[in-house]
C-alpha positions, 0 to 999 in steps of 0.5 A, spaced: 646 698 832 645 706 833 652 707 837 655 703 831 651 708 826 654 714 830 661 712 830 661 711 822 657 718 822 663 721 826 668 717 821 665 719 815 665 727 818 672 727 818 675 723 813 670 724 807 666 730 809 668 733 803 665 728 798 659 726 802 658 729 808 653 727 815 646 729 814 644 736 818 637 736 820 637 742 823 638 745 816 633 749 813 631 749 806 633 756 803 626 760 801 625 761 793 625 767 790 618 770 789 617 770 781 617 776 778 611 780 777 609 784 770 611 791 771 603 795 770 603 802 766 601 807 770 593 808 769 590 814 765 586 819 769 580 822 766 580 831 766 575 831 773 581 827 776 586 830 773 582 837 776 581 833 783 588 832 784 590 839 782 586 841 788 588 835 793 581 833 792 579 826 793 578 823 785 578 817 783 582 810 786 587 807 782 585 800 785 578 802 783 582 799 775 583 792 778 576 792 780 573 793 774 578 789 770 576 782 774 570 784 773 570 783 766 567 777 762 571 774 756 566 777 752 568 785 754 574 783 752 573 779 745 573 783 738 566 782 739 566 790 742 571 792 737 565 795 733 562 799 740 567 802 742 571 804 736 568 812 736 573 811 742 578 806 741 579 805 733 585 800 735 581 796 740 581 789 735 589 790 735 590 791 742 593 786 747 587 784 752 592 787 757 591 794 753 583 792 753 582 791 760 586 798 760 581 801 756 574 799 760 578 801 765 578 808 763 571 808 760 568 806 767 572 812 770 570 816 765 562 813 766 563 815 773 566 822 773 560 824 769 555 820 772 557 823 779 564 827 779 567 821 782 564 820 789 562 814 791 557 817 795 553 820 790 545 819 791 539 823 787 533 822 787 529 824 779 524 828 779 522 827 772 517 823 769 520 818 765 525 816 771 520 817 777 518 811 778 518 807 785 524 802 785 520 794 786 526 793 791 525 798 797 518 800 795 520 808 795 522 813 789 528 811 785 535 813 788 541 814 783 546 812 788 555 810 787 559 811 783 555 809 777 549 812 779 545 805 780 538 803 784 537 796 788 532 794 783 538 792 780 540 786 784 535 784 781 536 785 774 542 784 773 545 779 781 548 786 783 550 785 791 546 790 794 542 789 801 536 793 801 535 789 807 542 792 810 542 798 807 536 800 810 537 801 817 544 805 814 544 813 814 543 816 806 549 817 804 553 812 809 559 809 805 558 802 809 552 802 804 552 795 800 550 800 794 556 804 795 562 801 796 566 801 790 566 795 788 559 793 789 558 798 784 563 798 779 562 791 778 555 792 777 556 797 772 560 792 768 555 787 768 549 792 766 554 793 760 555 787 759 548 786 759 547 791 754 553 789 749 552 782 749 546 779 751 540 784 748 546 785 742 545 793 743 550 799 741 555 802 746 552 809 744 544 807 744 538 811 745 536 806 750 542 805 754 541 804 762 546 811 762 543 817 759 550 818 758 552 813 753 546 816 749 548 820 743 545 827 742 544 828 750 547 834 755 550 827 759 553 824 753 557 831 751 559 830 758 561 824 758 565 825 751 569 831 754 572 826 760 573 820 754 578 825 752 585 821 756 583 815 752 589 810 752 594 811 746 595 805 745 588 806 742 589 811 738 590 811 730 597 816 729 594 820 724 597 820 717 603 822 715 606 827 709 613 824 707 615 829 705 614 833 711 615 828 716 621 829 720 625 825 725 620 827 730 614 822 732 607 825 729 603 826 736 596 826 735 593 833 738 590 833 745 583 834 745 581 839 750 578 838 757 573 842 760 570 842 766 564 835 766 557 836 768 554 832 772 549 827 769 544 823 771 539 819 768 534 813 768 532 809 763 
């Protein structure tokens, strides 16, 4: 029966082939194109990175916005904020979630530049009173350390991934630390605002915000709004326009200026 499959198969190649044709198995499936990703829009930059990137300084890493836009929780990104963050993003609750998460992108950037000018490394210890105090984890005098200037009484707090236990037998400012590496940190943060906005139901800009700057009237705070300056545009509410002056041109809202940011620090 098989010499008889194989002279029909032969049959068939000449006769019909171009109807129907012998099977080949040596003939592989031809790869499927990969689908197409959505084009992202370049990320905005705060002033301090503006300034390090003049000066071929290390500044902030454009990954660093993935990290903390997987970070969010649905909330963050709900219209449920709309009213915090409205001082610096009026447009919020017409944005897309897309232009949300943009947004915390650049607010956590803008945190980071003015809690530690953007190293990842950044490690003080307070002296003053009320943030002098002994961290429950190591049992020494409170570090602010990373990106956002958090302590490992913070893994405890808010189930941040830092190992005291690792990290302890690590140089100061060694960036293998578990507290350093950026995205321990950054996703951390996110969850202390969330803590913040969400489930204590407090204001962004608070007196007792876990960041000095976030809270209004502060040294940091001015700080930190100066590095707010670059906010998304899609943010922005385009000023009102007097018809008979308006020209063909699009009105441009004014930049605000930048100057040099601080270093702030702080610790509720």
């Amino acid at each position: 029966m098989r010499v008889v499959t194989l002279v029909l198969c032969a049959t068939t190649w000449t006769t019909t082939w171009t109807l129907t044709g012998c099977p080949h198995h040596d003939e592989q499936p031809q790869p499927q194109p990969l689908p197409k990703l959505p084009e992202m829009s370049p990320a905005r930059v705060t002033p301090i990175a503006e300034k390090k990137e003049e000066l071929r300084m290390e500044t902030w890493d454009r990954d660093w916005n993935v990290i903390v836009e997987q970070a969010l929780s649905p909330e963050l990104v709900s219209s449920r904020v709309a009213r915090d963050v409205r001082p610096f993003c009026p447009r919020f609750n017409r944005m897309s979630e897309q232009d949300r998460r943009d947004f915390w992108a650049y607010f956590f950037q803008a945190l980071a530049g003015a809690e530690a000018g953007l190293i990842p490394t950044t490690n003080v210890r307070h002296t003053e009173p009320e943030v002098a105090v002994k961290d429950a984890v190591t049992k020494r005098m409170v570090r602010s350390e990373g990106l956002l200037q958090l302590t490992y009484m913070d893994a405890e707090r808010y189930g941040c991934d830092f190992d005291w236990a690792k990290d302890k037998q690590l140089p100061e400012k060694d960036p293998a630390k578990t507290i350093l590496q950026p995205k321990n940190n950054l996703t951390c943060g996110v969850k202390i605002l969330d803590n913040q906005l969400i489930k204590q139901r407090k204001p962004l800009l608070s007196k007792t915000s876990y960041w000095s700057t976030l809270q209004p009237g502060t040294v940091s705070y001015r700080v930190f709004a100066k590095q707010m300056a670059n906010v998304p545009s899609v943010c922005r509410v385009a000023p009102a326009v007097d018809p008979s002056k308006a020209t063909t041109a699009s009105a441009v809202p004014p930049s605000e200026a930048a100057t040099k940011p601080g270093h702030a620090q702080n610790r509720p």
